[in-house]
C-alpha positions in Angstrom: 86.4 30.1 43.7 87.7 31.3 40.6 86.5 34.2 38.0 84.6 32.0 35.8 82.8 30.1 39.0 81.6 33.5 40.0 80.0 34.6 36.6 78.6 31.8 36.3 76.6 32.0 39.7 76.2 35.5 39.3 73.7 34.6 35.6 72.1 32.0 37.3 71.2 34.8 39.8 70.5 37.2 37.4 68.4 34.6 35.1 66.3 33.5 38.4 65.5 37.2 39.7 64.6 38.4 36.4 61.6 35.4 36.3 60.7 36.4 39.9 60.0 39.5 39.4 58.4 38.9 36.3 56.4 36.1 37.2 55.9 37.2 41.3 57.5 33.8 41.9 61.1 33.7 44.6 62.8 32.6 42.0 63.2 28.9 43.5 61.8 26.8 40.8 64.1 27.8 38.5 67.5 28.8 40.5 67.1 25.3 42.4 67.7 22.9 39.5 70.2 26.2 37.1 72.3 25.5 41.0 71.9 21.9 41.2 73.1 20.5 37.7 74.8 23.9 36.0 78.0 24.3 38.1 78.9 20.0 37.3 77.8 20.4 33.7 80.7 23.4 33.7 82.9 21.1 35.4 82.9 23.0 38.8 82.5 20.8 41.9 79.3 21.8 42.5 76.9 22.2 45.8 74.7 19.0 47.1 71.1 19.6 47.8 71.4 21.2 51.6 73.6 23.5 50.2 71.5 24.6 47.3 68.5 24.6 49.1 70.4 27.3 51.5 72.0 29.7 48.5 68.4 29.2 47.3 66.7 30.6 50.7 68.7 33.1 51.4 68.3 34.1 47.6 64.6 34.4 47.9 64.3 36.5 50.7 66.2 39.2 49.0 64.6 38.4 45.5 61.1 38.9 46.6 62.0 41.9 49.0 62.6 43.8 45.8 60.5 42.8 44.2 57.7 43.9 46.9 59.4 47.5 47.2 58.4 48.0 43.6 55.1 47.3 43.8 54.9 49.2 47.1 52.8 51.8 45.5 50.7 50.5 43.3 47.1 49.3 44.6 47.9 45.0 43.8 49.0 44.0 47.3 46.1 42.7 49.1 46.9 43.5 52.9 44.4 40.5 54.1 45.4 37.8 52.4 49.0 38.5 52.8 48.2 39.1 56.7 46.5 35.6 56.8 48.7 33.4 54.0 52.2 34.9 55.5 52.0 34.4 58.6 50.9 30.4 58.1 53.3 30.5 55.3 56.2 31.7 57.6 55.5 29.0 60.3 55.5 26.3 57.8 58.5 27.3 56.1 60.0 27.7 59.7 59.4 24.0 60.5 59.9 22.6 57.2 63.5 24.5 56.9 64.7 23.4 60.3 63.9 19.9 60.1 65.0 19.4 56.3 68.4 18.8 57.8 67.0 15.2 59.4 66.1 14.3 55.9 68.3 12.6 53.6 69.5 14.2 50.1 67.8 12.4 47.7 64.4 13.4 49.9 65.1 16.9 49.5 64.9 16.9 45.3 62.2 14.4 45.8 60.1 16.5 47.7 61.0 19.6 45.3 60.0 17.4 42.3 56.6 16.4 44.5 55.8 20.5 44.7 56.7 21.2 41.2 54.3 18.5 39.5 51.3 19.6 41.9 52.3 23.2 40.6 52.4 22.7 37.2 48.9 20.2 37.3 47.3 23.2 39.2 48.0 26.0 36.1 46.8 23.7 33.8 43.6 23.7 35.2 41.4 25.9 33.4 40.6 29.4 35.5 37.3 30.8 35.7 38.6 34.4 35.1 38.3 37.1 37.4 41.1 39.5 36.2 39.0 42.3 35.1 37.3 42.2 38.4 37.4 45.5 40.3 40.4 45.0 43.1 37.9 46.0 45.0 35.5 43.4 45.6 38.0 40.6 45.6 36.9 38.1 48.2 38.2 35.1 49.6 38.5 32.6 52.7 40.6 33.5 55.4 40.8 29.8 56.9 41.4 28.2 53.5 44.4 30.8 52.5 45.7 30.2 56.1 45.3 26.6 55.8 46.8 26.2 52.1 49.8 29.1 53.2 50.6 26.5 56.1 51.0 23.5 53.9 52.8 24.9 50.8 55.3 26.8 53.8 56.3 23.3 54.9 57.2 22.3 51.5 58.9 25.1 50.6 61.0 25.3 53.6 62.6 21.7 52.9 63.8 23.1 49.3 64.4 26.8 50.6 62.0 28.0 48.6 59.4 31.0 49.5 56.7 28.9 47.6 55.6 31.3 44.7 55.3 28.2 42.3 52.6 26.7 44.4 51.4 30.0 45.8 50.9 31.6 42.4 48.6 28.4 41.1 46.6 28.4 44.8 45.7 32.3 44.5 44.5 32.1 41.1 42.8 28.6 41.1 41.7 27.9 44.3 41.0 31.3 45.7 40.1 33.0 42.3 42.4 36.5 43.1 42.9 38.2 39.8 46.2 37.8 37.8 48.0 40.6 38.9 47.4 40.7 42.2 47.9 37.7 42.6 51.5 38.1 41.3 52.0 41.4 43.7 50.7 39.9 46.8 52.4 36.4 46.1 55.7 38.2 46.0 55.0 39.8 49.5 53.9 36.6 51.3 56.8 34.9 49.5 59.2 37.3 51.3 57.4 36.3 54.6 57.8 32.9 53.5 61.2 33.2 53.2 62.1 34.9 56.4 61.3 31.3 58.4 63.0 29.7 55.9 66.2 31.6 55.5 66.3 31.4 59.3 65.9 27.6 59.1 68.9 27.3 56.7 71.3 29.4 58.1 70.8 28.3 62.1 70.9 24.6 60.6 74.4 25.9 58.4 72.8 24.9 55.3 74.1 28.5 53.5 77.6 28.3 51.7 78.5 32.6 52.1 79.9 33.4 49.5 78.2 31.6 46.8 75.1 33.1 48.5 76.4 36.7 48.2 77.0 36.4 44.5 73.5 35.2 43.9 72.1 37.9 46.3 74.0 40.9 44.6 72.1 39.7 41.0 69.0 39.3 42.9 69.2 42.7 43.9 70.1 43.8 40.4 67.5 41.8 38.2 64.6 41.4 40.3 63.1 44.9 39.9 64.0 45.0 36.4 61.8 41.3 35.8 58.9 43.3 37.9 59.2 46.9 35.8 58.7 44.6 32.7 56.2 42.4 34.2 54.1 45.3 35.2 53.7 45.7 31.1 53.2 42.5 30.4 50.1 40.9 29.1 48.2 38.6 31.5 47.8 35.8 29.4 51.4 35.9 28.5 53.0 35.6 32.2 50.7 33.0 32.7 51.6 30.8 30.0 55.2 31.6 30.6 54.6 30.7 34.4 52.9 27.9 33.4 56.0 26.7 30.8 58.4 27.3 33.3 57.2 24.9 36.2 56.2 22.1 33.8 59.4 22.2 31.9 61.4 22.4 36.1 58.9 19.4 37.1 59.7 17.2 34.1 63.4 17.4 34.4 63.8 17.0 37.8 61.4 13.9 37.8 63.6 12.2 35.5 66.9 12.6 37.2 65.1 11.3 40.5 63.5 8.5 38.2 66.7 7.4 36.3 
């Protein structure tokens, strides 16, 4: 790989950790397609979708790590819901990872595009709010998180994602947590989330190294920076952005799988 290859991998990485830890999202919904059509429209050869789906995974788990260890202290992790989401998040992602390599290429974006158009249908939704409820006396259902965790862990572990960009929606739609922790805690099931599917990748050799270094160094690099500025953020505002930014990942993907 030449100079300019690496720079250019190492802003996608930076742009992609900066959202995730911005947004409590992997990073995923946006590095996916910036590694899928970016290097070609350089004129670089490129990675197919196995490969990106690997750099992507591996990514993630370092992306959301990070991000996690900076929100360590504060009091926006919710212990239960990560105890019962990650751990059906990290089986799904475990299954979905190892047996993406049985599906063919094309399935791969397809089922990216699939995950990104329930995601973005989901924010749109309006949300009966609960952010200035007292962390406190947030309350949910074990069996549906567990349930819903399972499903988006498949999913995600065909693309290599952690599942933020369906996780994020779930929490605050479905399961009504309040905005901000739901973007703390989504970044910590994320990172459980990715564990199964990293592992998936890289026993299936899915992961091309050394582009997956690059991208893991600016992970490290941005993605506490994205969750310093995120912590100062207004709600409303990472929502909408959030919201933008899987819409925008749905609609373009959908049309290269269309046309």
């Amino acid at each position: 790989m030449d100079v300019s290859f690496i720079l250019t991998l190492f802003i996608i990485g930076v742009f992609g950790s900066l959202l995730s830890g911005l947004l409590g999202v992997g990073g995923a919904i946006i590095n996916y397609p910036l590694l899928l059509y970016i290097p070609i429209l350089f004129g670089f050869s490129g990675f197919n979708s196995y490969e990106v789906s690997g750099i992507v995974a591996v990514q993630v788990f370092f992306a959301t790590l990070s991000g996690v260890l900076s929100y360590r202290k504060g009091a926006y992790l919710n212990k239960r819901l990560i105890l019962f989401m990650g751990s059906a998040v990290l089986t799904g992602s475990f299954i979905g990872s190892f047996g993406s390599q049985m599906l063919p290429e094309a399935s791969i974006n397809l089922v990216y595009g699939i995950l990104a158009v329930i995601a973005a249908f989901m924010m749109f939704i309006p949300k009966k709010g609960k952010d200035d409820l007292d962390l406190n006396q947030v309350t949910f259902s074990g069996v549906l998180a567990a349930s819903l965790g399972f499903l988006v862990g498949i999913g995600a572990g065909i693309v290599g994602a952690g599942g933020a960009f369906l996780l994020v929606p779930i929490m605050l739609v479905v399961l009504k947590i309040p905005i901000r922790m739901t973007l703390a805690t989504s970044l910590a099931i994320t990172f459980i989330s990715s564990i199964g599917a990293a592992a998936g990748k890289l026993s299936t050799g899915q992961v091309p190294l050394v582009p997956a270094i690059i991208i893991v160094v600016a992970s490290l690099i941005a993605a506490p920076i994205g969750t310093m500025i995120g912590k100062k953020m207004n709600v409303k505002m990472l929502q909408i952005i959030l919201t933008l930014l899987i819409t925008a990942t749905a609609i373009k993907v959908w049309i290269d799988i269309i046309i």
